[in-house]
LOVOZA-819370 format. One record per residue (C-alpha): x, y, z; residue in one letter. Coordinates in steps of 0.02 Angstrom, whole numbers, padded with zeros to 5 digits, always signed. Each point is the difference from the previous one (the first is absolute). Last residue first. Example, Ala and Ser with C-alpha at 12.3 -4.5 7.8 and 13.67 -1.06 7.14 Angstrom:
BEGIN
+00684-00053+00357S/-00069-00172+00033A/
***
This chain:
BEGIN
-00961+00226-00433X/-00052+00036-00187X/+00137+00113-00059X/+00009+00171-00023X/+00055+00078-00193X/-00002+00158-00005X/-00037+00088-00170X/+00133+00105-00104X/-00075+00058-00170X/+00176+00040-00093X/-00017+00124-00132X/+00037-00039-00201X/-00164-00007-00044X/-00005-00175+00111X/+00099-00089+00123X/-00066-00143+00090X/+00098-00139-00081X/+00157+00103+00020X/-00043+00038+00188X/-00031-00189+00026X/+00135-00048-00103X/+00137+00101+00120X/-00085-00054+00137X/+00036-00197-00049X/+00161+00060-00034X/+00041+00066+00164X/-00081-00159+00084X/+00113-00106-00081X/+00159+00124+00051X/-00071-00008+00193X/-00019-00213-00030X/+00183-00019-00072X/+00067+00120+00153X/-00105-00113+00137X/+00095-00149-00096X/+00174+00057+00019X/-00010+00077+00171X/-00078-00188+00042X/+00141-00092-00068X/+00106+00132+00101X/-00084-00040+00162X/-00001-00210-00028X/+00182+00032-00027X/+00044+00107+00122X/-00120-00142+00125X/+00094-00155-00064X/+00180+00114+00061X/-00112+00020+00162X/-00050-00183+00024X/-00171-00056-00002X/-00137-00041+00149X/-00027+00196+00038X/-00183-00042-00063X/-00017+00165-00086X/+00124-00013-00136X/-00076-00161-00069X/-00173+00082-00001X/+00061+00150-00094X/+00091-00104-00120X/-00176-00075-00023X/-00097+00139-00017X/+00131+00067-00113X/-00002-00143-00120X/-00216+00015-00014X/+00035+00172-00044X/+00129-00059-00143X/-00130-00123-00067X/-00149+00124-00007X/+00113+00151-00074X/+00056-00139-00142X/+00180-00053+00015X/+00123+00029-00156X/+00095-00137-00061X/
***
């Protein structure tokens, strides 16, 4: 089953935490790293393809209208 970019960021918060409290052993810790290797590679491919849409979806004539996109922080 494939994780939703929401689900798998809220996994890597929390594998982040874990590896930051220095309270787990280091074979626990490769593990914990890896697991989050995994996930932070599922989340940069979601992300591709939700640019990929975006540029599709704004497409038209045949030439690509790129616009930035800045978020509300």
């Amino acid at each position: 089953m494939t994780k939703n970019f929401e689900a798998s960021m809220k996994e890597l918060e929390e594998i982040a935490e874990k590896l930051s409290c220095g309270e787990i052993s280091l074979d626990e810790s490769i593990k914990l790293f890896e697991d989050g290797m995994k996930l932070s590679k599922s989340c940069q491919k979601i992300l591709e393809d939700a640019e990929k849409k975006v540029n599709i979806l704004l497409e038209k004539d045949g030439e690509m209208k790129k616009q930035s996109f800045e978020s509300e922080e």
